[in-house]
DOMAR-850113 format. One line per field, with one value per residue: x, y, z of N, C-alpha, C in turn; residue number from 1; residue in one letter. Coordinates in steps of 0.02 Angstrom, whole numbers. Layout:
nX (X,...)
nY (Y,...)
nZ (Z,...)
caX (X,...)
caY (Y,...)
caZ (Z,...)
cX (X,...)
cY (Y,...)
cZ (Z,...)
k (NUM,...)
r (A,...)
END
This chain:
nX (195,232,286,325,287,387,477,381,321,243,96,53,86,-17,-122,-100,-139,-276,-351,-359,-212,-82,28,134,89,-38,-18,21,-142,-209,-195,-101,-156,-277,-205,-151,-261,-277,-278,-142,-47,62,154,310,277,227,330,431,351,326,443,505,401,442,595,539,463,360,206,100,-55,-126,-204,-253,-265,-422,-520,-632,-654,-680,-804,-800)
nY (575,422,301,121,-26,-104,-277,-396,-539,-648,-679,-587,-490,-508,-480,-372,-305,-354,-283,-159,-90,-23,60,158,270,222,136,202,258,196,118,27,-86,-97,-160,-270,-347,-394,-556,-625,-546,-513,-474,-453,-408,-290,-226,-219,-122,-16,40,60,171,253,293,363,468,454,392,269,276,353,293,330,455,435,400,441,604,662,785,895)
nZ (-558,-595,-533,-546,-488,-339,-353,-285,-211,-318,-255,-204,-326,-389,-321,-299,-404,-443,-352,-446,-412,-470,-478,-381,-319,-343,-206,-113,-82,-1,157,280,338,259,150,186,225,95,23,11,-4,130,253,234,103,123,184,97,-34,73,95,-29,-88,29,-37,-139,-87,-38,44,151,173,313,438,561,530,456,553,637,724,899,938,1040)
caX (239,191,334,302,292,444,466,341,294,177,16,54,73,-80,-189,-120,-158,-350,-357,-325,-159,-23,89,159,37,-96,-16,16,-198,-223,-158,-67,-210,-307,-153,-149,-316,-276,-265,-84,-9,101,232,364,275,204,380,444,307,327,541,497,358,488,623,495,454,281,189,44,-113,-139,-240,-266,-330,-479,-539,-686,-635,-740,-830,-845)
caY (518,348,244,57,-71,-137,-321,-425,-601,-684,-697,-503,-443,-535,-462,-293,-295,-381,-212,-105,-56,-38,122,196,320,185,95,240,280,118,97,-47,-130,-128,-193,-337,-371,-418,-608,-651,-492,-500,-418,-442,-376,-245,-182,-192,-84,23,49,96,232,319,312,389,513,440,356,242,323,355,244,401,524,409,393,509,654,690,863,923)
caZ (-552,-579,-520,-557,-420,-342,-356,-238,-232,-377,-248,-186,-361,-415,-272,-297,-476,-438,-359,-446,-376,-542,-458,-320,-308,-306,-152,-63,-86,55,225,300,365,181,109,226,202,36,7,-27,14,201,307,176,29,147,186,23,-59,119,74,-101,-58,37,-67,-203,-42,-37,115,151,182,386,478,593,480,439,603,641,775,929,954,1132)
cX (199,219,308,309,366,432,439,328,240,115,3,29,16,-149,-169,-164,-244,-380,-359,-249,-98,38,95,122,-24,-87,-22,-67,-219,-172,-156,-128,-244,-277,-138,-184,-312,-238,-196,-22,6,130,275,342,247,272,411,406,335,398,514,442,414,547,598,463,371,289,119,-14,-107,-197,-283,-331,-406,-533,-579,-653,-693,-740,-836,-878)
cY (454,297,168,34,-100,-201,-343,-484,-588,-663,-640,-470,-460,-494,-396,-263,-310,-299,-161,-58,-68,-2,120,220,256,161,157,286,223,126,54,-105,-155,-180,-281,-355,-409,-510,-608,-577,-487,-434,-411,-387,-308,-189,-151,-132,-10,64,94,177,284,333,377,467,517,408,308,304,303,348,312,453,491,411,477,555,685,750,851,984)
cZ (-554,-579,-536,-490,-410,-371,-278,-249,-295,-319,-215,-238,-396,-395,-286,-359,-478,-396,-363,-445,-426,-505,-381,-296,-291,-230,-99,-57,-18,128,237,300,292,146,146,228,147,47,-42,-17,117,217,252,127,49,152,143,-7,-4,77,-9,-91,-26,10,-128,-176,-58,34,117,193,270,422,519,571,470,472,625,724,810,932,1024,1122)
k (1,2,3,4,5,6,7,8,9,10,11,12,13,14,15,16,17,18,19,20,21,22,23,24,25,26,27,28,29,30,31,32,33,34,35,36,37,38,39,40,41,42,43,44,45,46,47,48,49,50,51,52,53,54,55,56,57,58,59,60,61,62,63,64,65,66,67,68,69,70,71,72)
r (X,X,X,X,X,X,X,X,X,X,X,X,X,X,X,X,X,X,X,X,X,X,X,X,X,X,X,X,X,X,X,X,X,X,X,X,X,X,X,X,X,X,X,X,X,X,X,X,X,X,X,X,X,X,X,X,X,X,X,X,X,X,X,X,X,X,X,X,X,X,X,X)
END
């Protein structure tokens, strides 16, 4: 699948596009936080993108999972 992007602001779809980020599949490779990192990309364009992902029965990548897991 390589759904297109919803619609997002100009200085969202600029920054998604500067990295990288054309599909669905790309956005949902990033978690929130990355995505908000991005110069020009918010809350709005965060949700948007978010809404579409699960219609598409995609998700953003999990903050969680990344995070190294202690051994006892």
């Amino acid at each position: 699948m390589t759904a297109d992007l919803p619609k997002v602001g100009a200085p969202a779809g600029r920054a998604l596009a500067a990295h990288g980020i054309h599909t669905l599949r790309d956005v949902a490779r990033h978690t929130e936080a990355e995505l908000r990192a991005m110069h020009g990309v918010g809350p709005k364009a965060v949700g948007i993108l978010r809404e579409s992902l699960e219609r598409h029965g995609l998700a953003l990548r999990n903050e969680d999972l990344d995070r190294p897991t202690r051994k006892e």
